[in-house]
N, CA, C and O of each residue as an XYZ file, in Angstrom:
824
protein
N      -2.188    -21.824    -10.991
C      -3.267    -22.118    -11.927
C      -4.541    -22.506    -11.180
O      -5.668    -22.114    -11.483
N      -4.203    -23.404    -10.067
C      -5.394    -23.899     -9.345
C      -6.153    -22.509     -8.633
O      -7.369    -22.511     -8.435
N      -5.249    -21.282     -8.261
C      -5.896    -20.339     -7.650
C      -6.648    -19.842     -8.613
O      -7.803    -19.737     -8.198
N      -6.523    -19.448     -9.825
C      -6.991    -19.091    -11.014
C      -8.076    -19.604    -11.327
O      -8.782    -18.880    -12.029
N      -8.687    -21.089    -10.938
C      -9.687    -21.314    -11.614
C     -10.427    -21.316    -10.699
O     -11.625    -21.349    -10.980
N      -9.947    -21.275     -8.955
C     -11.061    -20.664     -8.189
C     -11.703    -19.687     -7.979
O     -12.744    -19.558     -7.335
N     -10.901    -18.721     -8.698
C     -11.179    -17.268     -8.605
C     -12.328    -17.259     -9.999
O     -13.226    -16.418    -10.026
N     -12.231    -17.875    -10.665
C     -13.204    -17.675    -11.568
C     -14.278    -18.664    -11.497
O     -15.175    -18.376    -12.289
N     -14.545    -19.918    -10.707
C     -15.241    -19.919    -10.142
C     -16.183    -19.867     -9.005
O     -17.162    -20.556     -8.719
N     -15.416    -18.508     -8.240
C     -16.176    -17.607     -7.322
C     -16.658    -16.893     -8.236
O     -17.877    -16.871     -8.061
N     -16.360    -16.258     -9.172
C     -17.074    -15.585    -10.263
C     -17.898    -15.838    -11.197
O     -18.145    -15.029    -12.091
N     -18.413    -16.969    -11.109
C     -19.379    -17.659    -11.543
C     -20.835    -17.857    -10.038
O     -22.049    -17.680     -9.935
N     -19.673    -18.318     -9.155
C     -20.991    -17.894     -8.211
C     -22.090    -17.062     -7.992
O     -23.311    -17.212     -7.966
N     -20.844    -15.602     -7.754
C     -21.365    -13.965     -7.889
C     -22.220    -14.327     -8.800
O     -23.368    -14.481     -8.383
N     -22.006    -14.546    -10.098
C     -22.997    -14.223    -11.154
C     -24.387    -14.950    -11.059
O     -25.393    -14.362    -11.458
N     -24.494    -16.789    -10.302
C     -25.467    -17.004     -9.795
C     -25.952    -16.120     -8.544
O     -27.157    -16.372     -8.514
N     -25.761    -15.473     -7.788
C     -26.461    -14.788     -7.039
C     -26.839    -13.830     -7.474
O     -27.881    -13.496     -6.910
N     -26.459    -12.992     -8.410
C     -26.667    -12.053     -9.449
C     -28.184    -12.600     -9.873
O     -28.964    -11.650     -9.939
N     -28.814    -13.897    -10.180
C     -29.398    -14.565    -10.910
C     -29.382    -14.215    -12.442
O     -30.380    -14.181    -13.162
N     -28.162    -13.974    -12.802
C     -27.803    -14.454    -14.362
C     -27.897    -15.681    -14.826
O     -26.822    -16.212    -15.107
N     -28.912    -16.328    -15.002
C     -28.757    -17.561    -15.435
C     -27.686    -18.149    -16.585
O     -26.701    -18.886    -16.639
N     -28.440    -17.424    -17.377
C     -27.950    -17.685    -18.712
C     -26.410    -18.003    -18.624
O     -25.685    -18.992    -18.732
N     -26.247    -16.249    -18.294
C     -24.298    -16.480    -18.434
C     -23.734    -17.458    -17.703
O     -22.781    -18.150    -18.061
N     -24.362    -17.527    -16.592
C     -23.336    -19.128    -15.848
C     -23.745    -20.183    -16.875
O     -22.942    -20.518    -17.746
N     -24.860    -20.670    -16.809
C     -25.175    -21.827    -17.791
C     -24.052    -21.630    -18.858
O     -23.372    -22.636    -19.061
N     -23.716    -20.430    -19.626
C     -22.923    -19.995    -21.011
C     -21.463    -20.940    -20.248
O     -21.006    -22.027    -20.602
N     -21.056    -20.108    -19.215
C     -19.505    -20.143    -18.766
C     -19.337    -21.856    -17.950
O     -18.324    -22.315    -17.422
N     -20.404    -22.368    -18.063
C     -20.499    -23.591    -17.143
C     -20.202    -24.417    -18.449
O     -19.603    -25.458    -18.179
N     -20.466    -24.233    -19.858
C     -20.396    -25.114    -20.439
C     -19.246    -25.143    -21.110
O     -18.586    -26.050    -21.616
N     -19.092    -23.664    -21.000
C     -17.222    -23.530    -21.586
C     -16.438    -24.579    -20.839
O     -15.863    -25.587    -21.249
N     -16.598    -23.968    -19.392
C     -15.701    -24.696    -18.801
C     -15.663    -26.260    -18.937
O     -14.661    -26.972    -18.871
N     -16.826    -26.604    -19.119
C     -16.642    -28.751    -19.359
C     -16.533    -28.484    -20.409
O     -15.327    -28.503    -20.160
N     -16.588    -28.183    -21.613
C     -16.703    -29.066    -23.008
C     -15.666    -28.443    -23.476
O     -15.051    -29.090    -24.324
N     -15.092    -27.017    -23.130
C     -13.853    -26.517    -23.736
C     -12.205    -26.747    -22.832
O     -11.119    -26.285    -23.182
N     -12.448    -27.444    -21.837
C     -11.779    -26.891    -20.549
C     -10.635    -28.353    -21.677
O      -9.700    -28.076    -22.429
N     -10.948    -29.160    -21.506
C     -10.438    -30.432    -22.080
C      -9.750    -30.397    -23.335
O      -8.746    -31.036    -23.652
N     -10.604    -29.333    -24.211
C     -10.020    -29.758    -25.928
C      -8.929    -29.032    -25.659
O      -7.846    -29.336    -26.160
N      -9.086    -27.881    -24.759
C      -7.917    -26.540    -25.351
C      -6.654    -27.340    -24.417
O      -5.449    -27.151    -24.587
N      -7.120    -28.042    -23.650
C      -5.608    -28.538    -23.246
C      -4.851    -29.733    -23.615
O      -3.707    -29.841    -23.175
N      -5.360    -30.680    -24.393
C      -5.259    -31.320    -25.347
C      -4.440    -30.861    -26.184
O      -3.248    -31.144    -26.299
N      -5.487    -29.655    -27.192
C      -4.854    -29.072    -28.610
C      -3.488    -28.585    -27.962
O      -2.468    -28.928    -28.561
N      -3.354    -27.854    -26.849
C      -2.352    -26.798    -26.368
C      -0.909    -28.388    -26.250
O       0.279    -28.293    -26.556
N      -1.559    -29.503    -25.777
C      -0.272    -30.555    -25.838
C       0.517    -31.218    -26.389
O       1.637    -31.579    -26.026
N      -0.351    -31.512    -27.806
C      -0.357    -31.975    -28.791
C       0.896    -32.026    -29.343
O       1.516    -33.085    -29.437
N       1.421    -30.715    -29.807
C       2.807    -30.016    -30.426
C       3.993    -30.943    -29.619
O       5.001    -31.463    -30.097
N       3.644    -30.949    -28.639
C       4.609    -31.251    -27.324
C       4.794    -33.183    -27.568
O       5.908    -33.700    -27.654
N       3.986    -33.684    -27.615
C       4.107    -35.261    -28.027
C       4.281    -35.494    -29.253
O       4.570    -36.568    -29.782
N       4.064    -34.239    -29.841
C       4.975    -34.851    -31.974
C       5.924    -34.464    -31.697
O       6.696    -34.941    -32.528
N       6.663    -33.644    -30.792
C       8.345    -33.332    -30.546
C       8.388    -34.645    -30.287
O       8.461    -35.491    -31.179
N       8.349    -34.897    -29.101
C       8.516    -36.054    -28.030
C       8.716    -37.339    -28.746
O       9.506    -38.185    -28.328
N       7.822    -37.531    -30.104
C       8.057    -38.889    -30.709
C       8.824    -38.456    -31.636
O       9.419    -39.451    -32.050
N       9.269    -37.263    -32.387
C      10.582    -37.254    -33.215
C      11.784    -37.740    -32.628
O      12.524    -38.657    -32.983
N      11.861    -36.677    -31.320
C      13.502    -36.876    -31.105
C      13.415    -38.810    -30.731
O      14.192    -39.440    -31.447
N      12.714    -39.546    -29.894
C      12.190    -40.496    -29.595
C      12.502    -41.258    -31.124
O      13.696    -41.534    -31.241
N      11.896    -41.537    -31.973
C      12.517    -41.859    -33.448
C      14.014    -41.887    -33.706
O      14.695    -42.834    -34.098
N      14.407    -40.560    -33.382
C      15.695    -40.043    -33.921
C      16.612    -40.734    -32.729
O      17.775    -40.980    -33.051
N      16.210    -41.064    -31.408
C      17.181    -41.778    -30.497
C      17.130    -43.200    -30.678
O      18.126    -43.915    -30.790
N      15.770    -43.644    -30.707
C      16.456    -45.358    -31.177
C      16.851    -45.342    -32.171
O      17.376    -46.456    -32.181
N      17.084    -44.846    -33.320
C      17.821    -44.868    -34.752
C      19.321    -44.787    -34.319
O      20.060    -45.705    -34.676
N      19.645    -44.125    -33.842
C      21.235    -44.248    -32.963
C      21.338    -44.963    -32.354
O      22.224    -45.736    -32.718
N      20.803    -45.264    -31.337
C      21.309    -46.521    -30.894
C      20.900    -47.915    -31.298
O      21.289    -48.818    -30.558
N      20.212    -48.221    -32.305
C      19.999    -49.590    -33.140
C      21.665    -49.721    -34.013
O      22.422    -50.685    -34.128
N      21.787    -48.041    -34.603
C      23.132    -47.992    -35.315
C      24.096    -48.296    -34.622
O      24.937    -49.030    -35.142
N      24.300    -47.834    -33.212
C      25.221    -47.923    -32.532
C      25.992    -49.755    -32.060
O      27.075    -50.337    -32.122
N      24.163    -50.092    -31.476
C      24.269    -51.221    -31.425
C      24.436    -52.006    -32.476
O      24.748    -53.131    -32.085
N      24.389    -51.955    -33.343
C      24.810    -52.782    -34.689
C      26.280    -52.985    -34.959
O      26.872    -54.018    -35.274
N      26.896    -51.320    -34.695
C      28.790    -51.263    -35.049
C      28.840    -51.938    -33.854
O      29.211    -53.106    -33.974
N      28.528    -51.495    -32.503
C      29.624    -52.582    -31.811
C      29.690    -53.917    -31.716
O      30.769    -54.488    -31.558
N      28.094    -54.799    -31.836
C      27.867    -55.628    -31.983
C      28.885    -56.406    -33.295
O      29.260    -57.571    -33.164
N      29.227    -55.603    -34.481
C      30.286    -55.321    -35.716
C      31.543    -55.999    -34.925
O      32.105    -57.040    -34.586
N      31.535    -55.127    -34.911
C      33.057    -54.754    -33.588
C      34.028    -55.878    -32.742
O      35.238    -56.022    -32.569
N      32.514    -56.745    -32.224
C      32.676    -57.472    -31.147
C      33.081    -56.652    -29.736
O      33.798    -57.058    -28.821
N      32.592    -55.748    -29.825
C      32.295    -54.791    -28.514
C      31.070    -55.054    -27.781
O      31.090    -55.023    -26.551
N      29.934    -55.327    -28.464
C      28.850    -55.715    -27.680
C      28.033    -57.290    -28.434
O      27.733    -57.283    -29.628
N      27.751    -58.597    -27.502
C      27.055    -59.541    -28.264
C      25.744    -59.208    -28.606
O      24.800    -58.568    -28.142
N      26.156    -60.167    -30.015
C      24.786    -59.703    -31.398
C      23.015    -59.737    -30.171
O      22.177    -58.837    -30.229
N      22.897    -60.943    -29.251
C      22.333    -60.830    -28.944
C      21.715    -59.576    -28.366
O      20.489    -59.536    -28.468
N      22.268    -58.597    -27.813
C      21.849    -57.423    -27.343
C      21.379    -55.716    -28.376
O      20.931    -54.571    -28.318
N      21.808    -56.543    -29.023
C      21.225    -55.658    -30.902
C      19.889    -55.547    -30.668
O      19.552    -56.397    -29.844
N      18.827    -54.756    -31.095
C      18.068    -55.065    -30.972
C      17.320    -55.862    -32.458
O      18.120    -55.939    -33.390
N      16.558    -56.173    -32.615
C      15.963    -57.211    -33.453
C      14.788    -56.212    -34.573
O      14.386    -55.145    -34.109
N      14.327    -56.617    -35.943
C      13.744    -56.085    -36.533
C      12.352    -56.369    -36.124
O      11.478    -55.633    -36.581
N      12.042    -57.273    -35.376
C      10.358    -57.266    -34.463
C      10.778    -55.905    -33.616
O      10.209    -54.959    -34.160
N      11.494    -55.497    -32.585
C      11.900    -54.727    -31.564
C      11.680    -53.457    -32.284
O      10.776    -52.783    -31.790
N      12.277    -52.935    -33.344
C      12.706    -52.067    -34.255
C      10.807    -51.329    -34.462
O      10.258    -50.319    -34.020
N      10.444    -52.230    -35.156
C       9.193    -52.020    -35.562
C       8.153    -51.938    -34.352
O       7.370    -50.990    -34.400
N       8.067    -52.681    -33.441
C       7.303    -52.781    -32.140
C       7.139    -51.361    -31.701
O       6.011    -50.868    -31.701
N       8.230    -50.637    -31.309
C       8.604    -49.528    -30.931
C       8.358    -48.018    -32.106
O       8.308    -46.789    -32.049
N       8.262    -49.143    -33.107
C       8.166    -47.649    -34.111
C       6.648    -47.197    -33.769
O       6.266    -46.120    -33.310
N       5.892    -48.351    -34.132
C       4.299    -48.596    -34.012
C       3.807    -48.216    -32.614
O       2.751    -47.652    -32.326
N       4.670    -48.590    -31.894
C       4.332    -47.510    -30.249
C       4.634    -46.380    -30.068
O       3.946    -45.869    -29.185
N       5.430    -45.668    -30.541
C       5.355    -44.374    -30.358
C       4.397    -43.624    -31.243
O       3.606    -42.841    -30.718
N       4.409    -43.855    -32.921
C       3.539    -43.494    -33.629
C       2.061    -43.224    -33.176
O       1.378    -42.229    -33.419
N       1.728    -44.354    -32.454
C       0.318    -44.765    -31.486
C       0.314    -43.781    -30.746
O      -0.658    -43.060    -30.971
N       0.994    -43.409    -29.926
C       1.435    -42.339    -28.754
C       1.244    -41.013    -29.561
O       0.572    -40.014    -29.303
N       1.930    -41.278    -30.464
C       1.673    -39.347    -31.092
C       0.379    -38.993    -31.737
O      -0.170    -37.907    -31.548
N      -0.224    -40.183    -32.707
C      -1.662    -40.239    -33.635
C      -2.687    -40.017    -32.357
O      -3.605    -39.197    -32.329
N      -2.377    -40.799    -31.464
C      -4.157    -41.185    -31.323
C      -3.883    -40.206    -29.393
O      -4.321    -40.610    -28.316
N      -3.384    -39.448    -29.547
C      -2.723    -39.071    -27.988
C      -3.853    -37.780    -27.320
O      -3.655    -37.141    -26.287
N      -5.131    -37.644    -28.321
C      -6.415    -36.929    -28.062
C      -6.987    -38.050    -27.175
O      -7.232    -37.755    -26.005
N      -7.258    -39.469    -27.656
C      -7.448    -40.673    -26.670
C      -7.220    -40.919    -25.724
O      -8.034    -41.205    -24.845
N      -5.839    -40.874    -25.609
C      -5.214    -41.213    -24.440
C      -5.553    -40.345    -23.606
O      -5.835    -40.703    -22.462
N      -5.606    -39.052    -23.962
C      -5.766    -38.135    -22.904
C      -7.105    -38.145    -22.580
O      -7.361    -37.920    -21.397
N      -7.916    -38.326    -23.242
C      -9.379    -38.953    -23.014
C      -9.616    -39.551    -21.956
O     -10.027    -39.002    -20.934
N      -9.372    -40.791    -22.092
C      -8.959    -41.867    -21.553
C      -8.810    -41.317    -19.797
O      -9.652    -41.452    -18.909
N      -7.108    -40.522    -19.688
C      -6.845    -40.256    -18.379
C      -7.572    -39.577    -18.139
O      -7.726    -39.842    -16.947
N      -8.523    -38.465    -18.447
C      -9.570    -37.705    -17.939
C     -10.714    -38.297    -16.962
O     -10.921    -37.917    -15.810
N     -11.587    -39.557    -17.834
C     -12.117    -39.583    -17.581
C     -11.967    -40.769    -16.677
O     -12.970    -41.007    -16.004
N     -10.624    -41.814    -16.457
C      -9.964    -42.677    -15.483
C     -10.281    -41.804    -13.872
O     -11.010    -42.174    -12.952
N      -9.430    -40.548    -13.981
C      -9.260    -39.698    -12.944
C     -10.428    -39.009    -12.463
O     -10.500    -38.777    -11.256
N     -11.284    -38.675    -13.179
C     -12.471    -38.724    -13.198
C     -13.739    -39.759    -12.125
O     -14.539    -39.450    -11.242
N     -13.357    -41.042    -12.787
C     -14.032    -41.796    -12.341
C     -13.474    -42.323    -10.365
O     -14.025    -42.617     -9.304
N     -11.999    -42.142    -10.955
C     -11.520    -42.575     -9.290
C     -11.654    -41.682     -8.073
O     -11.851    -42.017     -6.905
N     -11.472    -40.208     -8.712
C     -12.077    -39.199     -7.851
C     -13.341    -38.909     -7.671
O     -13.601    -38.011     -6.871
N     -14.125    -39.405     -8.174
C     -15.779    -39.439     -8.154
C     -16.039    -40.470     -7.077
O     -16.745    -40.160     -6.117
N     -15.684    -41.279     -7.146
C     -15.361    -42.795     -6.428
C     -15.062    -42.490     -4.542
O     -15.518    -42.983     -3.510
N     -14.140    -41.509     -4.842
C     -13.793    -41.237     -3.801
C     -14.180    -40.414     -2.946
O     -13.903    -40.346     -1.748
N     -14.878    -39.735     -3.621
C     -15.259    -37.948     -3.512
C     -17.316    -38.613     -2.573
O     -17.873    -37.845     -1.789
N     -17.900    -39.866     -2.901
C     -18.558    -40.430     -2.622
C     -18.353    -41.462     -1.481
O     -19.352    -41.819     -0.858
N     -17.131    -41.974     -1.157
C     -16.993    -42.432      0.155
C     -16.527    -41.121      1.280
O     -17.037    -41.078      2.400
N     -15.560    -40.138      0.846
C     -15.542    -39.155      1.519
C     -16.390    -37.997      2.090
O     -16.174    -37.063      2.862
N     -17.357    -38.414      1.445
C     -18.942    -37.269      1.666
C     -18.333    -36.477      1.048
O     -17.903    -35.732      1.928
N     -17.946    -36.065      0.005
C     -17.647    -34.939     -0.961
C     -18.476    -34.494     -1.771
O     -18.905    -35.362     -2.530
N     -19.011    -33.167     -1.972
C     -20.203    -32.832     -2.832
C     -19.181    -31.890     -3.968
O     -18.439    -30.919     -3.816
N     -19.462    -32.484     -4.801
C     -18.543    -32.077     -6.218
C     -19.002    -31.829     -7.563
O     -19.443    -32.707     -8.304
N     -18.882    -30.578     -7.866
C     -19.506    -30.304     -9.526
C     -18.816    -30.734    -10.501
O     -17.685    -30.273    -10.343
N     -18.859    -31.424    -11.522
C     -18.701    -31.709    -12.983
C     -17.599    -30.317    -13.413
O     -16.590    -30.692    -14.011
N     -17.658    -29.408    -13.267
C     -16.959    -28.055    -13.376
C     -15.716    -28.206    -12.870
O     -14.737    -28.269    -13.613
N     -15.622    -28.288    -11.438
C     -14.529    -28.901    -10.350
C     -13.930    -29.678    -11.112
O     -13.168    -29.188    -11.945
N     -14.099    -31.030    -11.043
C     -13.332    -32.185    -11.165
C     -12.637    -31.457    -12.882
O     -11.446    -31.193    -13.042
N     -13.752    -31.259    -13.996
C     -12.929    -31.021    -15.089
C     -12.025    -30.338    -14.969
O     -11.141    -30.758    -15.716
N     -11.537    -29.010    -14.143
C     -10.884    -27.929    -14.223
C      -9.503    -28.917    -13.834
O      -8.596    -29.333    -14.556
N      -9.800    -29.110    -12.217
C      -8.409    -30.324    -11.877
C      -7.899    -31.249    -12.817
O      -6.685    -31.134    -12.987
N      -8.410    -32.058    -13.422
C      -8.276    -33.385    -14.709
C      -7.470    -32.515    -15.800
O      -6.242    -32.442    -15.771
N      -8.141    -31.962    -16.616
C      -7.735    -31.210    -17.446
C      -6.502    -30.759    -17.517
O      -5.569    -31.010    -18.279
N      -6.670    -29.837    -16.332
C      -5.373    -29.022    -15.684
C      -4.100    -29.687    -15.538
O      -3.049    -29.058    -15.413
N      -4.172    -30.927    -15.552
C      -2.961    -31.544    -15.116
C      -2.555    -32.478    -16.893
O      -2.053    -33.562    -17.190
N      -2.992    -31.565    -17.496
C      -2.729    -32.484    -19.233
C      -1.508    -31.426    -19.407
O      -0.872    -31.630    -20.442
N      -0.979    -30.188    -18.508
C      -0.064    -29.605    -18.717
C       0.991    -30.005    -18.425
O       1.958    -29.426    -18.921
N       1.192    -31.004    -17.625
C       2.940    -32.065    -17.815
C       3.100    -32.496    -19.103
O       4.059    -33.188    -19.444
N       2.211    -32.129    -19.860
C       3.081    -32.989    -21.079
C       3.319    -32.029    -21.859
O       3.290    -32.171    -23.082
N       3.649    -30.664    -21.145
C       4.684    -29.498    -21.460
C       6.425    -30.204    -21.711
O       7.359    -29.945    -22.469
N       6.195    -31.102    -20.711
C       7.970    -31.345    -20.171
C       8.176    -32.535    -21.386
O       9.287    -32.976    -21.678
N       6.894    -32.977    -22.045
C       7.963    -33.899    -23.131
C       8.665    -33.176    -23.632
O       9.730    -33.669    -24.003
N       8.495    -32.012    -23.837
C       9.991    -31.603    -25.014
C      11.035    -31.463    -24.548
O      11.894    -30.739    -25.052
N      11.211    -32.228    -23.320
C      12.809    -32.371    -22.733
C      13.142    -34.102    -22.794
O      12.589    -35.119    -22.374
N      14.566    -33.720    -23.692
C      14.711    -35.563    -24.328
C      15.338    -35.955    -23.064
O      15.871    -35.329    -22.148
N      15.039    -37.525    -23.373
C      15.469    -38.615    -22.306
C      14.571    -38.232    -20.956
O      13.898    -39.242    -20.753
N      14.352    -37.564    -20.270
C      13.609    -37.018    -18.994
C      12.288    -36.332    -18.940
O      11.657    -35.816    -18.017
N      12.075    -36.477    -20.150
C      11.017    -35.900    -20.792
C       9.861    -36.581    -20.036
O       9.517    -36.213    -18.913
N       9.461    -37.280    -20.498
C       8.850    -38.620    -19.964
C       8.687    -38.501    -18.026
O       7.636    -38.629    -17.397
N       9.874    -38.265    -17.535
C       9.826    -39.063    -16.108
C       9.011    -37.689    -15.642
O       7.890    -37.816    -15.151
N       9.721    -36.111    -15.842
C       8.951    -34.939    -15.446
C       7.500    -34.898    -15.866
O       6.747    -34.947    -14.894
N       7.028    -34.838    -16.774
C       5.466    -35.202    -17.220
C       4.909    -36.140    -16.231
O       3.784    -35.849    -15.823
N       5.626    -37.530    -15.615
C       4.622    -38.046    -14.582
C       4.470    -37.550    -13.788
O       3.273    -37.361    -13.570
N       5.450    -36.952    -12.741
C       5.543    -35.680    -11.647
C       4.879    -35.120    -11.554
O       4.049    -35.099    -10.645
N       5.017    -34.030    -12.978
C       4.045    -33.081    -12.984
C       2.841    -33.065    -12.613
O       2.209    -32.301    -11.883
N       2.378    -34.657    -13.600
C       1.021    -34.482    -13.712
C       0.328    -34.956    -12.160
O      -0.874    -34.852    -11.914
N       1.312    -35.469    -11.239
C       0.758    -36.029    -10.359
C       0.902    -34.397     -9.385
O      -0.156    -33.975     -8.919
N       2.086    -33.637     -9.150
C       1.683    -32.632     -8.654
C       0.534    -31.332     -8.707
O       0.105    -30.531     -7.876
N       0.302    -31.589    -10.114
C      -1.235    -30.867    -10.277
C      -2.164    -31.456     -9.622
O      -2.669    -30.843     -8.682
N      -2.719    -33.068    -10.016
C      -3.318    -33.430     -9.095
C      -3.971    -33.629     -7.770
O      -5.109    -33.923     -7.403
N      -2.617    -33.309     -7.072
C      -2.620    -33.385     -5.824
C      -2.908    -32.042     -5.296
O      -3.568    -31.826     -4.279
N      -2.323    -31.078     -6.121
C      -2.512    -29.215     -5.376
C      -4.058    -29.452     -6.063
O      -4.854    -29.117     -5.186
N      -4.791    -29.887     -7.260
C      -6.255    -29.353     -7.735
C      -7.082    -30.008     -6.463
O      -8.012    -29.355     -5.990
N      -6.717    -31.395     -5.871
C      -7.519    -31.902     -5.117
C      -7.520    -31.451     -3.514
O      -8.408    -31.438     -2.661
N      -6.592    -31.212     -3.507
C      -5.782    -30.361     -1.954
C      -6.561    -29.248     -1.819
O      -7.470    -29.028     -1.019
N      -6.029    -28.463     -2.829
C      -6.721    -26.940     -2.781
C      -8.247    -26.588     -3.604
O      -9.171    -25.914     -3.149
N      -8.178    -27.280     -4.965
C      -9.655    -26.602     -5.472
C     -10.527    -27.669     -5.294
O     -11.669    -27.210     -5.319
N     -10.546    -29.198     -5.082
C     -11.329    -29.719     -4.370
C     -11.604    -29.719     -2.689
O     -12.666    -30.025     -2.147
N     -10.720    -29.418     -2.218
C     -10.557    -29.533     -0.739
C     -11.013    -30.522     -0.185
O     -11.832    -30.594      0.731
N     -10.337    -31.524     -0.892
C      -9.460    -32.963      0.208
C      -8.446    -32.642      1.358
O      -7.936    -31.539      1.553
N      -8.252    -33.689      2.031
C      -7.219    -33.794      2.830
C      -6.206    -34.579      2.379
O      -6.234    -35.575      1.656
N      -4.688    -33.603      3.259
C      -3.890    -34.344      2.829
C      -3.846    -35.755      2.767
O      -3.137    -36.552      2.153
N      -4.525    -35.828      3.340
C      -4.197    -37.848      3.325
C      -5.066    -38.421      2.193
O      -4.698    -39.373      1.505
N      -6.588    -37.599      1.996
C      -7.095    -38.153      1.224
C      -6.698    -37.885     -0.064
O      -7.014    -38.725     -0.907
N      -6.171    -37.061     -0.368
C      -5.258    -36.599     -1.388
C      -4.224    -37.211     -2.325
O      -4.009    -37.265     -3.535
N      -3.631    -37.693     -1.069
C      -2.645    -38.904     -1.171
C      -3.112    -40.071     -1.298
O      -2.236    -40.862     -1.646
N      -4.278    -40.599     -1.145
C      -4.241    -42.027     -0.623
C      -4.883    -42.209     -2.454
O      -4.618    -43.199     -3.136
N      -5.869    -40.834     -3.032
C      -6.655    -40.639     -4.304
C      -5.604    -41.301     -5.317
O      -5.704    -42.297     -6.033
N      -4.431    -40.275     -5.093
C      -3.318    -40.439     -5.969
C      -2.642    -41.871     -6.342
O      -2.416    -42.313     -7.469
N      -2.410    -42.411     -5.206
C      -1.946    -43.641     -4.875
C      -2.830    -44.961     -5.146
O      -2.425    -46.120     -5.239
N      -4.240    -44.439     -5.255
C      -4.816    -45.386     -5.509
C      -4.604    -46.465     -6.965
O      -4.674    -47.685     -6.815
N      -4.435    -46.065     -7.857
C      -4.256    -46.760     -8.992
C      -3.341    -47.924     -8.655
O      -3.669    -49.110     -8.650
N      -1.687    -47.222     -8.266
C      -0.965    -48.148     -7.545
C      -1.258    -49.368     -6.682
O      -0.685    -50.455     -6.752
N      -2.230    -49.021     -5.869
C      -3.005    -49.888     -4.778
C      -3.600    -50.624     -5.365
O      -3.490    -51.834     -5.167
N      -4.425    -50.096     -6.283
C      -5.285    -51.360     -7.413
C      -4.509    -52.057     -7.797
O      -4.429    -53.180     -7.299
N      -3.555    -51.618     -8.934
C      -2.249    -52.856     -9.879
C      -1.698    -53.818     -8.771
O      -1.440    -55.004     -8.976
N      -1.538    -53.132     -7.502
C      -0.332    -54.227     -6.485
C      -1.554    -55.477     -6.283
O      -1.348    -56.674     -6.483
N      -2.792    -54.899     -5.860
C      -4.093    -55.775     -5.273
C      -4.426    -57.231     -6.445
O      -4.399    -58.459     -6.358
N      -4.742    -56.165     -7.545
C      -4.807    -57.405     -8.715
C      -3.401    -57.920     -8.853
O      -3.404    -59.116     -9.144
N      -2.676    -57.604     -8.782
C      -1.182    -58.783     -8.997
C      -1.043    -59.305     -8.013
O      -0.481    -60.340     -8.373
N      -1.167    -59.374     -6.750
C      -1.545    -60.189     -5.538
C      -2.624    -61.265     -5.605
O      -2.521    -62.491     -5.564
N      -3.816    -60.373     -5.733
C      -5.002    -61.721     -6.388
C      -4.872    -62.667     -7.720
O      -5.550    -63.670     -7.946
N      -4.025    -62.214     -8.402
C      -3.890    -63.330     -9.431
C      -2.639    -64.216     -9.030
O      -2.594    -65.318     -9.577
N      -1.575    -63.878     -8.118
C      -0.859    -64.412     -7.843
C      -1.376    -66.071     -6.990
O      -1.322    -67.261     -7.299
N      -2.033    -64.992     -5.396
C      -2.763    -66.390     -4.851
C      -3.821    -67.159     -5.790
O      -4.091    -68.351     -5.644
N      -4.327    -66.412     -6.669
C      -5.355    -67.076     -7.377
C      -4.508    -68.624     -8.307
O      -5.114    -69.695     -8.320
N      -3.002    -68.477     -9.057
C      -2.412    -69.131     -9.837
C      -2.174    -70.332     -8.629
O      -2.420    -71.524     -8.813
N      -1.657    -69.769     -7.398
C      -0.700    -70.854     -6.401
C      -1.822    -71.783     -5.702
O      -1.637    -72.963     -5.400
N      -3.221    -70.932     -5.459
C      -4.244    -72.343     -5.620
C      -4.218    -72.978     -6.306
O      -3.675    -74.037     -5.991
N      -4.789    -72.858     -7.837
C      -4.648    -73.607     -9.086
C      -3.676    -74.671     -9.056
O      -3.922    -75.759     -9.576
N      -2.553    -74.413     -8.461
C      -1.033    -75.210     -9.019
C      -1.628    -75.920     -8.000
O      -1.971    -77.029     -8.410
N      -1.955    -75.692     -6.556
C      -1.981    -76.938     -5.605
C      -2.990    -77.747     -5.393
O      -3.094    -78.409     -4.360
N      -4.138    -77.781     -6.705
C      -5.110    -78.432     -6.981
C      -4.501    -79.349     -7.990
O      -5.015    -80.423     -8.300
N      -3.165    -78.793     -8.591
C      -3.025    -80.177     -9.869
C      -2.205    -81.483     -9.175
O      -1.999    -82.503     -9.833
């Protein structure tokens, strides 16, 4: 896929040297403002599976857990609870309604961290670029419609697009590639470190 969208934008080049204005301007805007919805709309289907069967599996096992809990096969405590029940209904629902957001959201997250980066690396990068990569990787959430694992392949995925759009159609290095990817990780560990020493001062001031 990543070769695919270089090849068409070498063909957008041609056409600026051509001095076609127009049509690049035309195909420049497809590519940002359409590049996003159509992969979105194209996912969509794929996360209302994902929260049915998802529905349809904690409903079995709330049942399940209920008979054995019955039973005295499993303690009541491990049942789950009608806050739990509902918590979970209202989170997945969230996940399937508003999942144009979310994907929003990661666009323009990935977006911002590769911009971020793409600026300490001396990287000169078009708006075109980065959307095609971002976008491109909203196709792991092909693999929700595989139950129970659904979920873990979609992170994979989406991180192996990532890494081949930035590898190959941004042309990073491997390391910087890696380190892009990893960064989020690096952030969460950093802030849970700084709030950690931040609490164990606090305590040794009281």
């Amino acid at each position: 896929m990543n070769s695919n969208i270089a090849e068409h934008r070498l063909e957008i080049e041609r056409i600026k040297e051509a001095r076609l204005f127009e049509i690049v301007k035309e195909e420049s805007e497809r590519g940002i403002n359409l590049k996003f919805a159509d992969f979105a709309l194209a996912s969509w289907p794929f996360v209302f599976i994902y929260g049915l069967y998802s529905l349809a599996q904690i409903h079995i096992g709330i049942n399940l857990a209920g008979k054995m809990a019955e039973d005295g096969f499993l303690p009541a405590v491990f049942s789950s609870s009608e806050f739990q029940q509902k918590l979970f209904l209202f989170s997945t629902l969230f996940k399937v309604v508003f999942f144009p957001l979310s994907a929003w959201v990661f666009v323009k997250f990935w977006r911002l961290i590769i911009t971020i980066f793409a600026s300490l690396f001396d990287k000169d990068l078009k708006d075109i670029e980065l959307e095609d990569v971002i976008a491109g990787a909203l196709v792991g959430n092909f693999f929700l419609i595989i139950p129970i694992f659904g979920d873990f392949l979609k992170f994979i995925s989406q991180a192996i697009y990532l890494y081949f759009g930035l590898r190959y159609n941004l042309r990073f290095s491997f390391v910087q590639s890696f380190f892009i990817l990893m960064s989020p990780i690096l952030l969460i560990v950093g802030f849970m470190l700084f709030m950690m020493m931040y609490l164990m001062l606090m305590i040794s001031f009281i």
